[in-house]
Legacy VTK file of the C-alpha trace (Angstrom):
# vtk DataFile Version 3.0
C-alpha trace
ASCII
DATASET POLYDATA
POINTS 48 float
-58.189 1.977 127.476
-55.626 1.846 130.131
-51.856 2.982 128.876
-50.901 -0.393 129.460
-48.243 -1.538 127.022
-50.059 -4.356 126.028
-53.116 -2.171 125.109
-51.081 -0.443 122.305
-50.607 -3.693 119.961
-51.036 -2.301 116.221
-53.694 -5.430 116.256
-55.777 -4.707 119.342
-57.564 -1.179 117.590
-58.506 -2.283 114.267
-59.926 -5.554 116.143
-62.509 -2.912 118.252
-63.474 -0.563 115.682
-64.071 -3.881 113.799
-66.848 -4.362 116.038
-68.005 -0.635 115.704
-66.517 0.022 119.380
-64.477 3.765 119.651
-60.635 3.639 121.081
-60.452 6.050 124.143
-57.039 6.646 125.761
-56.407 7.677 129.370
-54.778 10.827 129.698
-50.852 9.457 130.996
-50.774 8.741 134.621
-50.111 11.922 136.806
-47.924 11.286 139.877
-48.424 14.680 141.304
-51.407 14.076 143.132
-50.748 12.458 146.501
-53.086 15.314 148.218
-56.031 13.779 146.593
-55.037 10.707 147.277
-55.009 11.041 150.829
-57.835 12.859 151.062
-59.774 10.120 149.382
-58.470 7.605 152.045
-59.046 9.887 154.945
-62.830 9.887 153.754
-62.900 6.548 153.295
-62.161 5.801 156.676
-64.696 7.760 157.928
-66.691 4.654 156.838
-65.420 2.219 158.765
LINES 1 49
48 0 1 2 3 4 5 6 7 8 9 10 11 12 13 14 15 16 17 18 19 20 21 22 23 24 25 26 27 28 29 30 31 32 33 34 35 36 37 38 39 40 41 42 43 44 45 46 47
């Protein structure tokens, strides 16, 4: 799941392993990668 705040409700995990899902976490957002970023647009627009 997202680390959106409203993904981290003491109710929402025992409701999915409930079910017999798992709980995955992203790893926290990383600003430092605007390189990547661009590169991935600049490919992109190859495409167009």
């Amino acid at each position: 799941m997202g680390n959106v705040p409203a993904h981290k409700v003491e109710e929402i995990e025992p409701l999915i392993l409930s079910k017999g899902a798992s709980v995955l976490y992203q790893s926290p957002y990383s600003p430092d990668s605007p390189n990547y970023l661009l590169s991935t647009k600049e490919y992109l627009l190859r495409f167009q």
